[in-house]
KEKE-3310 file (N, C-alpha, C; in steps of 0.2 Angstrom, whole numbers, plus 5000, padded with zeros to 4 digits):
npx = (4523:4514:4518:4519:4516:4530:4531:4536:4544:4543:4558:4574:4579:4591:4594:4594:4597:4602:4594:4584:4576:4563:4557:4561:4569:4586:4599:4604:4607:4608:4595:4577:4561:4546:4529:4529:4537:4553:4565:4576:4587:4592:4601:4614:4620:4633:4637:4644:4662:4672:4682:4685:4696:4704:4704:4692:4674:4664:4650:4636:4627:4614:4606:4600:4604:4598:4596:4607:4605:4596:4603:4609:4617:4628:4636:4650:4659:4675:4686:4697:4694:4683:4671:4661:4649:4647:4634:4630:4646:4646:4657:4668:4669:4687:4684:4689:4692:4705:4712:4715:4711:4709:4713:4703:4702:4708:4701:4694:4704:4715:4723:4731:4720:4715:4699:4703:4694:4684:4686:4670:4660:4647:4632:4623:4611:4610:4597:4604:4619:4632:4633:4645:4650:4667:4670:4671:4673:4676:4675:4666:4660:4657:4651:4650:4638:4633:4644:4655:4647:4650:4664:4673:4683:4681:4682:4676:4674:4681:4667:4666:4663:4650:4649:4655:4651:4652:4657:4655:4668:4673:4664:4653:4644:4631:4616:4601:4588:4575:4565:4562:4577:4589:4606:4612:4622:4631:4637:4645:4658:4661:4669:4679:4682:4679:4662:4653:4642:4636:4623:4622:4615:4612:4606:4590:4589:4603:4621:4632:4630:4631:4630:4622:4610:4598:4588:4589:4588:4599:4609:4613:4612:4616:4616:4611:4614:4624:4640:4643:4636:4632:4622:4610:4592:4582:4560:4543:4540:4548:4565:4577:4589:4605:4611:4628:4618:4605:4590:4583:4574:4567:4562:4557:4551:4551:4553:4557:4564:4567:4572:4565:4568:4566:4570:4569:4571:4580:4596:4595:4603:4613:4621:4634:4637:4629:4621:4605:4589:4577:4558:4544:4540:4542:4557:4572:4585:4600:4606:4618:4615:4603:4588:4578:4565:4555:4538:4533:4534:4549:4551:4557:4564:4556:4568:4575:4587:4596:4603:4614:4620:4624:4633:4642:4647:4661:4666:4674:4675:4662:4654:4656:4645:4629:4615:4604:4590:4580:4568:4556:4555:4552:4559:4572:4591:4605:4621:4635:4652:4660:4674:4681:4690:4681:4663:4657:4646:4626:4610)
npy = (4904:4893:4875:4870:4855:4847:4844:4832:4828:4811:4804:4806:4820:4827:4832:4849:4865:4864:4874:4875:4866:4863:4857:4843:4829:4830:4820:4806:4790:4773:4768:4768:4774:4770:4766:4781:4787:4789:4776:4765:4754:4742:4729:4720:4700:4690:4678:4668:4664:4659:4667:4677:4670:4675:4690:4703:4701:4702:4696:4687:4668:4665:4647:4631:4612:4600:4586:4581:4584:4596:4605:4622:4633:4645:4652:4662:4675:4682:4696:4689:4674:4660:4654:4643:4644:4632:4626:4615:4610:4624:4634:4642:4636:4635:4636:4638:4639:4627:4625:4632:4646:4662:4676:4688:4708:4719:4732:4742:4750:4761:4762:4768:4772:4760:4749:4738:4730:4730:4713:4703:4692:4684:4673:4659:4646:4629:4617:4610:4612:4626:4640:4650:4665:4676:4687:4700:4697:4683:4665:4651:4642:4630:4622:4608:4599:4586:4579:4588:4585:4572:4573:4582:4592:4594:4608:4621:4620:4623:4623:4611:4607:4600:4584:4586:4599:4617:4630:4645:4654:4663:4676:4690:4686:4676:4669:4660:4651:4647:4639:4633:4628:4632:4639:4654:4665:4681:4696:4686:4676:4675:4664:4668:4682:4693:4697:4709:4713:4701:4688:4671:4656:4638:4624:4613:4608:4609:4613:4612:4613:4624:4626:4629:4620:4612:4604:4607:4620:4628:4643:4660:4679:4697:4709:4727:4743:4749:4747:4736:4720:4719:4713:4704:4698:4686:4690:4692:4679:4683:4688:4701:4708:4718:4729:4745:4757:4754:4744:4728:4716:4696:4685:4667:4657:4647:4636:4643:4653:4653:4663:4680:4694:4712:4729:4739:4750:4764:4772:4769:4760:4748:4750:4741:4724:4720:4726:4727:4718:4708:4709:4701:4700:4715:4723:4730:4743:4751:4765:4774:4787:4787:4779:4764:4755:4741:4733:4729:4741:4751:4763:4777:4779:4790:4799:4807:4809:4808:4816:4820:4806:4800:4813:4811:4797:4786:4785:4778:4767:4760:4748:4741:4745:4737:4730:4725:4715:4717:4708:4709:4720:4727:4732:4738:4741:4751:4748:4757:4766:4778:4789:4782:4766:4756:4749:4760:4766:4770:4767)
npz = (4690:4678:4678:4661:4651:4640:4624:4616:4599:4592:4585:4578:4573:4561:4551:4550:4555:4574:4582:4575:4575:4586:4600:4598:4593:4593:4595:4599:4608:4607:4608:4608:4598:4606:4605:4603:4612:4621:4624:4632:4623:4629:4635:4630:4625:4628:4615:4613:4624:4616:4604:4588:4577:4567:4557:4552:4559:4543:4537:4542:4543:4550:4554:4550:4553:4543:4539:4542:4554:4570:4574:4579:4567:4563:4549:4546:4542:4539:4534:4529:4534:4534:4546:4557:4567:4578:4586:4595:4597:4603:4600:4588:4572:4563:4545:4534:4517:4509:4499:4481:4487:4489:4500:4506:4504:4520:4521:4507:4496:4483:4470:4455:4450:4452:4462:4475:4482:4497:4507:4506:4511:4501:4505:4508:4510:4503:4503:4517:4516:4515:4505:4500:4495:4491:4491:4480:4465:4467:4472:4472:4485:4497:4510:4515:4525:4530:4531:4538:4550:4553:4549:4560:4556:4543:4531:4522:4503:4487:4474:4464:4445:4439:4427:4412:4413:4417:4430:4434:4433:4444:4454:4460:4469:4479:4477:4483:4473:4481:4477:4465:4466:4464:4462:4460:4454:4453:4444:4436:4430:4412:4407:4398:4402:4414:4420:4425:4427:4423:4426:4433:4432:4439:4435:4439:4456:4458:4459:4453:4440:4426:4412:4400:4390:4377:4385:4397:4414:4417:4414:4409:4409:4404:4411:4411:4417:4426:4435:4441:4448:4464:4476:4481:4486:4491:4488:4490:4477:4468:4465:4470:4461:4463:4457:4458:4453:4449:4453:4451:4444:4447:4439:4441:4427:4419:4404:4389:4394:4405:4416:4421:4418:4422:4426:4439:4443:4441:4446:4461:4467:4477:4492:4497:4499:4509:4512:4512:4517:4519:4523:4529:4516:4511:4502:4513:4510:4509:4499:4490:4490:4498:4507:4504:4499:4493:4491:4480:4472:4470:4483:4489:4506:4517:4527:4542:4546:4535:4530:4538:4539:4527:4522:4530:4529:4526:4510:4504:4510:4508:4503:4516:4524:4531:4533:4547:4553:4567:4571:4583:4586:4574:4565:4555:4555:4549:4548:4548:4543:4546:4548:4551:4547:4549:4551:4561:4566:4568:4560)
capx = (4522:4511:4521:4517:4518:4534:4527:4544:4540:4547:4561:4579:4581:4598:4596:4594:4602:4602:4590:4576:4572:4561:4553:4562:4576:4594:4605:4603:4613:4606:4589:4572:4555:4540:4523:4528:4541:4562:4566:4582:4587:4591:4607:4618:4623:4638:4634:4652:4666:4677:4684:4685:4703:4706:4698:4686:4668:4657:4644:4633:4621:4612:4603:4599:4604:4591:4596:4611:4602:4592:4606:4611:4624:4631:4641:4653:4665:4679:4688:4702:4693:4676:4670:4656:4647:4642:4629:4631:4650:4649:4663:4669:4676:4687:4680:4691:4694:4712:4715:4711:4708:4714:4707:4700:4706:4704:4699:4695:4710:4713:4729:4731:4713:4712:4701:4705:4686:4688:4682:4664:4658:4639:4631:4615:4610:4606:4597:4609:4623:4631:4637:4648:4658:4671:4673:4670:4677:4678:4675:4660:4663:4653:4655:4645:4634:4635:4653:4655:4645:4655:4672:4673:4689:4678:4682:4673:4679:4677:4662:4667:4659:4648:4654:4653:4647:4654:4655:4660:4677:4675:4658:4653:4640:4629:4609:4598:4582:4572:4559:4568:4582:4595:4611:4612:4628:4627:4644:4648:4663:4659:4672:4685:4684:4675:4659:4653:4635:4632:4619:4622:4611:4613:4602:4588:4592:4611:4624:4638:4628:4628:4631:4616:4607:4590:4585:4590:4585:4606:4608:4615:4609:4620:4609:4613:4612:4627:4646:4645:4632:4632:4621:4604:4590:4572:4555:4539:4539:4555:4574:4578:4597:4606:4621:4629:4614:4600:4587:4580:4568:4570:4556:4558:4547:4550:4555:4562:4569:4569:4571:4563:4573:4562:4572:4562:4572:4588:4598:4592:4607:4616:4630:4638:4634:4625:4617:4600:4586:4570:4555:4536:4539:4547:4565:4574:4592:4605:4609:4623:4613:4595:4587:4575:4560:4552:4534:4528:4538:4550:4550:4562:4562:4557:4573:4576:4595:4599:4609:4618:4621:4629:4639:4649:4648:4668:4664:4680:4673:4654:4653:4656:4637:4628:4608:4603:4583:4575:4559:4552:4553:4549:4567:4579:4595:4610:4628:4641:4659:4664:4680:4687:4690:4675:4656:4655:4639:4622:4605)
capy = (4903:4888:4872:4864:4851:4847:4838:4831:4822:4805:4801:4811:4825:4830:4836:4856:4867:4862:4878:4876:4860:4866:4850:4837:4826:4833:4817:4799:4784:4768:4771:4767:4776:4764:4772:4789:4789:4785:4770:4762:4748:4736:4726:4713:4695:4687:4669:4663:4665:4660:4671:4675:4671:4678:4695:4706:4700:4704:4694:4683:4668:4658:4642:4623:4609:4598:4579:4578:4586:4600:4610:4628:4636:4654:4658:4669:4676:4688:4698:4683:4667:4658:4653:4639:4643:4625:4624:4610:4610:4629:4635:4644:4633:4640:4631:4642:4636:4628:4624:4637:4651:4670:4679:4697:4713:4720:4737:4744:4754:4760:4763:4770:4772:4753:4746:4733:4730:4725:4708:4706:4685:4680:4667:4655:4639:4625:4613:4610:4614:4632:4640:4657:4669:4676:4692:4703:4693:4676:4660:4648:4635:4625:4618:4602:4600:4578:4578:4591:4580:4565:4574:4590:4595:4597:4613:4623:4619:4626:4619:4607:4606:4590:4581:4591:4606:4620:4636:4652:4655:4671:4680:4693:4685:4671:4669:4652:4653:4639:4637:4629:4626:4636:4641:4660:4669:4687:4695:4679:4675:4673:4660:4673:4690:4694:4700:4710:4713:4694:4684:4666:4652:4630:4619:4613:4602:4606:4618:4613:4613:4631:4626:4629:4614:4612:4601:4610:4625:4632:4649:4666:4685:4700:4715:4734:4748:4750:4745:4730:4718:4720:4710:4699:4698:4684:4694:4685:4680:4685:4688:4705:4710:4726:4735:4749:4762:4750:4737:4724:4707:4690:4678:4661:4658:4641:4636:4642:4660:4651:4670:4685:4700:4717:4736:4741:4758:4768:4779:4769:4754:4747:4755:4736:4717:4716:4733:4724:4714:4707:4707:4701:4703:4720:4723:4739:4743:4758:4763:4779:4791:4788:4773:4762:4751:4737:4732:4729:4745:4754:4767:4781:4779:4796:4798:4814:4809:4806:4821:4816:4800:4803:4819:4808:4791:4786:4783:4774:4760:4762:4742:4739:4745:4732:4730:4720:4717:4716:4705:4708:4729:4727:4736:4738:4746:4750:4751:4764:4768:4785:4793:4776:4759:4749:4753:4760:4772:4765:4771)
capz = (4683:4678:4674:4654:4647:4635:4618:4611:4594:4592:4579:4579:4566:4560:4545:4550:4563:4582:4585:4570:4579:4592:4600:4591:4597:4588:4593:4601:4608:4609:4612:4601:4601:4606:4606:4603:4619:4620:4628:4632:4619:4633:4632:4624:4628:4622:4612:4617:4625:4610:4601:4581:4578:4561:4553:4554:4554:4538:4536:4549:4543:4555:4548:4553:4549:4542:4536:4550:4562:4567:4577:4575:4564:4561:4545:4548:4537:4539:4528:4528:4535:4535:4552:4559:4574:4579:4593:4598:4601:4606:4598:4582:4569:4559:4541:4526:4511:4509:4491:4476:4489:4490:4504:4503:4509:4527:4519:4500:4493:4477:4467:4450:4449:4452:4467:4476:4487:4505:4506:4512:4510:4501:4511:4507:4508:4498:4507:4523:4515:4516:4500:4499:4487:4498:4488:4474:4461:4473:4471:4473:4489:4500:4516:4516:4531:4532:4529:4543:4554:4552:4553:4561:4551:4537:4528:4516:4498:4479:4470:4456:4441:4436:4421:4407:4413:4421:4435:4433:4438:4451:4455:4465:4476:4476:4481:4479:4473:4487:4477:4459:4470:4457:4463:4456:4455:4453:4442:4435:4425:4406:4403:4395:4404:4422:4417:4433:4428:4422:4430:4429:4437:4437:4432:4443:4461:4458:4461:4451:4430:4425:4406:4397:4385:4377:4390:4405:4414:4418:4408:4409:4406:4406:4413:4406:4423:4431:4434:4444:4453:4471:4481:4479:4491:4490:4491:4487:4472:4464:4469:4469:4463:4464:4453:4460:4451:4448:4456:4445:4448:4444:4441:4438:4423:4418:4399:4387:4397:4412:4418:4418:4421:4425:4429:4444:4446:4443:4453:4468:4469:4484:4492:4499:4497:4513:4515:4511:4519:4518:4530:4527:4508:4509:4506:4514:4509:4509:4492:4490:4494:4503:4508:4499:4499:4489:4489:4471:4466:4473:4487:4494:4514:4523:4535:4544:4546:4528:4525:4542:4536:4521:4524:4536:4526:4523:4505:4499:4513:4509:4504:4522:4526:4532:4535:4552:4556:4572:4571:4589:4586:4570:4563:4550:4558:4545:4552:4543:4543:4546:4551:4553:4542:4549:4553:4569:4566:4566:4563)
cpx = (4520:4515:4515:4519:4523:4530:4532:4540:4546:4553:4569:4580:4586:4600:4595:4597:4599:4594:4583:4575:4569:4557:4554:4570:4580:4598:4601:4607:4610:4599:4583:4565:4549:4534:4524:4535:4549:4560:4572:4581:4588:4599:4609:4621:4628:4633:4639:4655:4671:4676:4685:4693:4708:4701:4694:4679:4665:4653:4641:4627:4619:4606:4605:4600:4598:4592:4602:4607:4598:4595:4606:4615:4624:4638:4644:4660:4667:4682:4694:4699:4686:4676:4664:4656:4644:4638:4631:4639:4652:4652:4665:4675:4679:4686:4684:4695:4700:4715:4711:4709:4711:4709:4707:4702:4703:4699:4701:4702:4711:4720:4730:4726:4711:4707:4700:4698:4690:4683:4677:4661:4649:4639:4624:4616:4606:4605:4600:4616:4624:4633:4638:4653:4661:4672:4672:4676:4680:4677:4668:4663:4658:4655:4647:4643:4635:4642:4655:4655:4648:4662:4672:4679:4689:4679:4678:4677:4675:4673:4667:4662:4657:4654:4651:4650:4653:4653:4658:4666:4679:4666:4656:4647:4636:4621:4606:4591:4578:4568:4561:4575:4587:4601:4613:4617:4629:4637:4650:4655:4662:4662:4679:4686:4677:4669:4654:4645:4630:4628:4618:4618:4613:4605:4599:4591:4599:4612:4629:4638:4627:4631:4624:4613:4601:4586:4584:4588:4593:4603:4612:4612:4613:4614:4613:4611:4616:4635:4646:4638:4635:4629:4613:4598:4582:4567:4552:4538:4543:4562:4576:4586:4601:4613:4621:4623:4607:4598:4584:4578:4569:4567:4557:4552:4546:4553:4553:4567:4571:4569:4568:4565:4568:4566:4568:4565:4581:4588:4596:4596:4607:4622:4633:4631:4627:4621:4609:4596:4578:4564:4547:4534:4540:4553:4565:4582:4592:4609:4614:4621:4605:4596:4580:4571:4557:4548:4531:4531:4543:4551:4557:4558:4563:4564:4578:4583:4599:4603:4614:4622:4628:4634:4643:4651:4656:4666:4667:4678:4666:4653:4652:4650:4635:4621:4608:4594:4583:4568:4555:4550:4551:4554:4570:4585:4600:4616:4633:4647:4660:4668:4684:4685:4684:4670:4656:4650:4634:4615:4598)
cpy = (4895:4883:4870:4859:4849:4843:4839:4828:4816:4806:4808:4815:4829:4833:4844:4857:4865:4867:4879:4871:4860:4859:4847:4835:4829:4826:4810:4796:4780:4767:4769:4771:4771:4768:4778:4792:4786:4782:4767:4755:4743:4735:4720:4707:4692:4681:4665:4666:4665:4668:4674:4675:4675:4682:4698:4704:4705:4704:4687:4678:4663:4652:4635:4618:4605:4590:4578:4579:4591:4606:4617:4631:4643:4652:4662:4670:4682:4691:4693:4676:4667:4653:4647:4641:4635:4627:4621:4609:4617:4634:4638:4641:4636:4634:4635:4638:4634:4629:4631:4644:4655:4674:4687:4701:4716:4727:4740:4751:4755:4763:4761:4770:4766:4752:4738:4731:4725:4717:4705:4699:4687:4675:4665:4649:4634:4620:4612:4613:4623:4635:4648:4659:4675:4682:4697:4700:4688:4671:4656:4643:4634:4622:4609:4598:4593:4578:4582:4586:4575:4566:4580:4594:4596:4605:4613:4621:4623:4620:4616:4607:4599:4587:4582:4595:4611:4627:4640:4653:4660:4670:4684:4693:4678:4672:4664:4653:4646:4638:4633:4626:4625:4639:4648:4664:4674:4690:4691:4680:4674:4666:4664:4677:4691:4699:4703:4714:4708:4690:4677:4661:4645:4629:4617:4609:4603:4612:4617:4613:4619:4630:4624:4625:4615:4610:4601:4618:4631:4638:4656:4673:4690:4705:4721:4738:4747:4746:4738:4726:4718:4716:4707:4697:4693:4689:4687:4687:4681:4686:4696:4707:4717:4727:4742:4756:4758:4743:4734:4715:4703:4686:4675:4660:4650:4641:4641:4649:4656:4658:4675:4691:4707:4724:4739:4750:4760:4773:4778:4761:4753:4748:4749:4729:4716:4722:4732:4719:4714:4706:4707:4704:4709:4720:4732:4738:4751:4758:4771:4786:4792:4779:4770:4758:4747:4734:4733:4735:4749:4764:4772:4781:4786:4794:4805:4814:4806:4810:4820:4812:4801:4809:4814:4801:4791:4783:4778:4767:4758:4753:4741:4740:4741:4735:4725:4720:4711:4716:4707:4715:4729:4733:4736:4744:4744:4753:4752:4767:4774:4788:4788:4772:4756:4753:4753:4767:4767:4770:4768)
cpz = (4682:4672:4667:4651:4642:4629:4613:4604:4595:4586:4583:4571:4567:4554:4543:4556:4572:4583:4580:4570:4585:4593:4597:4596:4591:4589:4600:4603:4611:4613:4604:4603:4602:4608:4607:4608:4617:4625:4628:4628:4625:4632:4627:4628:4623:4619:4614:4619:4623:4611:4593:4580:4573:4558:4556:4551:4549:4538:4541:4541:4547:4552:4553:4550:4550:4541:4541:4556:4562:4572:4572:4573:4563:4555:4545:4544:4536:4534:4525:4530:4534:4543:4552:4564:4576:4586:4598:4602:4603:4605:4589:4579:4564:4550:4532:4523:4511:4504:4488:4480:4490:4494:4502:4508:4516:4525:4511:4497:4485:4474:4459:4448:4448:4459:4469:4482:4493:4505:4511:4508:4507:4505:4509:4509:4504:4500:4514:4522:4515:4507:4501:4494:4494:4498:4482:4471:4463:4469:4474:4479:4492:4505:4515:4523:4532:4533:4535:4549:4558:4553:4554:4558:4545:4536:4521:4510:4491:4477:4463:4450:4440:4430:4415:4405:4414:4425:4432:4437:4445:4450:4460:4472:4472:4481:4478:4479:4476:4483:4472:4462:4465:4462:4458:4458:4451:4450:4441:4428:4420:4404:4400:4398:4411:4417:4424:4433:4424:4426:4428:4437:4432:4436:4439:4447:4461:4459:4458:4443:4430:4417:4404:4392:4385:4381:4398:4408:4418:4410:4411:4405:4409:4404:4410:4413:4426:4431:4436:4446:4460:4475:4478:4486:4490:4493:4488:4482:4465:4467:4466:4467:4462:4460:4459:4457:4450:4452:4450:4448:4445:4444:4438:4434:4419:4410:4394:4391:4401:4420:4418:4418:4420:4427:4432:4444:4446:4446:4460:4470:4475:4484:4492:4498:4502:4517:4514:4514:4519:4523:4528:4520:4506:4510:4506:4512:4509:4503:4495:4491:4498:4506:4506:4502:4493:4489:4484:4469:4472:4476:4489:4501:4516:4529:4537:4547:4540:4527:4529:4541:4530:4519:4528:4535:4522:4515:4500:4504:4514:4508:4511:4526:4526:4536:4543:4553:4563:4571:4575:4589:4580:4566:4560:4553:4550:4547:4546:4548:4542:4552:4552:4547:4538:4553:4561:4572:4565:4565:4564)
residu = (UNK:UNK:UNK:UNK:UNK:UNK:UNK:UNK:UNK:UNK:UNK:UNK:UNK:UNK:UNK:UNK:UNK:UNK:UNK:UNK:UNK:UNK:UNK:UNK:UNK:UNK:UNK:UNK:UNK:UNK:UNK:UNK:UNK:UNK:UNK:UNK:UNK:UNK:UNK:UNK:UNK:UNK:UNK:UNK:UNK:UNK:UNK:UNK:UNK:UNK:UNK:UNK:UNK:UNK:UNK:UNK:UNK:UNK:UNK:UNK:UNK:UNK:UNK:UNK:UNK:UNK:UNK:UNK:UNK:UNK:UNK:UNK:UNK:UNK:UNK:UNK:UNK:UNK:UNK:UNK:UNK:UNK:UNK:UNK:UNK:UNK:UNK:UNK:UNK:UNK:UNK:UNK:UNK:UNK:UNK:UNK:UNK:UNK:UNK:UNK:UNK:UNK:UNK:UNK:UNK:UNK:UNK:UNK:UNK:UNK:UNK:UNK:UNK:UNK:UNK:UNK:UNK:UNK:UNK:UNK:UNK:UNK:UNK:UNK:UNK:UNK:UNK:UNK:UNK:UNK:UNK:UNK:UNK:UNK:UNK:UNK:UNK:UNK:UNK:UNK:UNK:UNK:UNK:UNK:UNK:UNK:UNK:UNK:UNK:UNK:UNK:UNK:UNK:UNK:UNK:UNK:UNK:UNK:UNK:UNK:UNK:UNK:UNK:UNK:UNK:UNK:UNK:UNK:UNK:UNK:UNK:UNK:UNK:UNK:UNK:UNK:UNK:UNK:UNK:UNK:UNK:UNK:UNK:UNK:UNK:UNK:UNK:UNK:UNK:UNK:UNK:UNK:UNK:UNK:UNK:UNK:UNK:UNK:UNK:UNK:UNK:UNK:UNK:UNK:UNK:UNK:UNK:UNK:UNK:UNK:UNK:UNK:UNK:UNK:UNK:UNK:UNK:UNK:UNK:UNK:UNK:UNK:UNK:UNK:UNK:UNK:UNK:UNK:UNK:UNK:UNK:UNK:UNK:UNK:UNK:UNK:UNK:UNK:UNK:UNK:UNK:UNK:UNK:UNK:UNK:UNK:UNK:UNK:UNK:UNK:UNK:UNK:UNK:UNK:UNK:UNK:UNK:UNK:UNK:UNK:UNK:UNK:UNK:UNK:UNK:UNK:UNK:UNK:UNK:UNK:UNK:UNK:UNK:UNK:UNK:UNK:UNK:UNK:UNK:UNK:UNK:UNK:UNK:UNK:UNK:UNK:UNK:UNK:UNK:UNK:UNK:UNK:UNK:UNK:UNK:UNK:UNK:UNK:UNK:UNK:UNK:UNK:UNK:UNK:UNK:UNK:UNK:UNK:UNK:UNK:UNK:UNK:UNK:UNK:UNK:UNK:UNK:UNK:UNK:UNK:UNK:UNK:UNK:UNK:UNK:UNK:UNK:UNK:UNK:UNK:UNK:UNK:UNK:UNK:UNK:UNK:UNK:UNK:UNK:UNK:UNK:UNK:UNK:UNK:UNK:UNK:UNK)
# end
């Protein structure tokens, strides 16, 4: 009998029966296809020998400093601490708030139809410095990157307001637009009652003026699509932010709006605050049930393990999904929580 050739195709399909996939991979581990072929991913190297001493990580941001130095730093923030990777001394400091601070739960729970969201840090920067909300319905704080510097027992603190202005009280995330240099905080506290689809931004070059005057460019706009804001991501040209059911754009526009606010797409949310990421002007995210794109309009991502996916997605810990890109393959991986607390499915 004369041998032939196998002609697998590339990618893994799981969303039909094992046997009405003839020539098609059915299941995977650790492994990418390059030119048409599988290939082993490779390995992993630690960064430290530390260890994180409090929490489970959430959120990662790595970032330089620029007016002390130009070492390199990691963000890192558990569902109870915040973290500094310093470079230069090696080591993870621990850098969490002391005053005014409530930490966030290690997993979402929910009791009398309340819940209580597992707490999963925002992270940017403004300048050198780091700025984080720590939580759905968190707080605004700052580690200030010279103050560091100078004392390494510098801890992250809550922003203060200037003089006679002020912050929102809570907010459910925070994203800086680099180029106005706005501090924007995405279900902002009105002043009276948590408003968890308010979007409030400072006044230029600051972070701590978010009270709105003729002469300034601080303001606030409560959106309409969806129960909550969730998360925030820069494209070019605008700042995209996410409700649970709704994407929608943010262009800076200068006076008198200051803003523009745009509904790109319902029924196409994000599942978690950090299920989102940006790359050469497209962002990809994992909303609750597919997966998404954004070049100039939004896209459903073809993905032959969606039904996969989400049939085994723990849904009561769906925040917990988290985007990661790999630049060198050219990748967006997103890691999910099923049958257990914390994400330990990827695809």
């Amino acid at each position: 009998m004369p041998l032939s050739k196998m002609q697998i195709q590339p990618g893994i399909f799981k969303d039909d029966t094992v046997y009405s996939q003839e020539g098609k991979y059915v299941d995977a581990n650790k492994i990418r296809f390059l030119k048409g072929r599988a290939e082993k991913l490779g390995g992993w190297a630690k960064l430290d020998t530390d260890t994180i001493a409090s929490g489970v990580v959430r959120t990662l941001l790595p970032f330089r400093g620029q007016v002390a130095n130009n070492k390199r730093y990691i963000g890192i923030g558990t569902h109870s601490h915040l973290y500094l990777y310093d470079d230069g001394a090696g080591s993870y400091i621990d850098i969490t708030p002391g005053s005014s601070y409530s930490a966030g739960a290690q997993h979402t729970t929910v009791s009398s139809g309340v819940f209580t969201f597992a707490g999963i840090w925002t992270m940017d920067t403004f300048g050198e410095d780091l700025l984080c909300v720590n939580k759905i319905g968190g707080k605004l704080y700052k580690l200030d990157l010279s103050a560091y510097q100078g004392d390494a027992t510098t801890n992250a603190a809550a922003v203060t307001a200037a003089s006679g202005s002020s912050i929102p009280s809570s907010a459910n995330g925070v994203i800086v637009n680099q180029q106005s240099r706005q501090v924007i905080l995405y279900g902002a506290h009105d002043g009276t009652n948590d408003a968890p689809m308010r979007v409030a931004f400072s006044d230029l070059e600051t972070d701590n003026d978010f009270t709105a005057t003729l002469d300034n460019f601080a303001g606030a706009v409560e959106l309409q699509g969806g129960n909550l804001l969730l998360g925030a991501v820069r494209t070019k040209g605008n700042i995209l932010l996410f409700s649970d059911t709704t994407v929608f754009s943010m262009t800076f526009v200068g006076q008198p709006d200051v803003y523009a606010f745009q509904t790109l797409a319902e029924n196409a949310g994000l599942v978690g605050p950090n299920a989102v990421v940006e790359h050469n002007g497209t962002a990809y995210w994992m909303g609750d049930d597919g997966f998404y794109a954004y070049r100039g309009q939004v896209q459903s991502i073809p993905c032959t393990v969606e039904r996969h996916v989400f049939d085994n997605l723990t849904k009561q810990q769906k925040m917990k999904c988290f985007a990661a890109l790999n630049v060198k393959f050219n990748e967006v991986w997103w890691f999910y929580p099923t049958g257990s607390n914390d994400a330990s499915w990827y695809l």
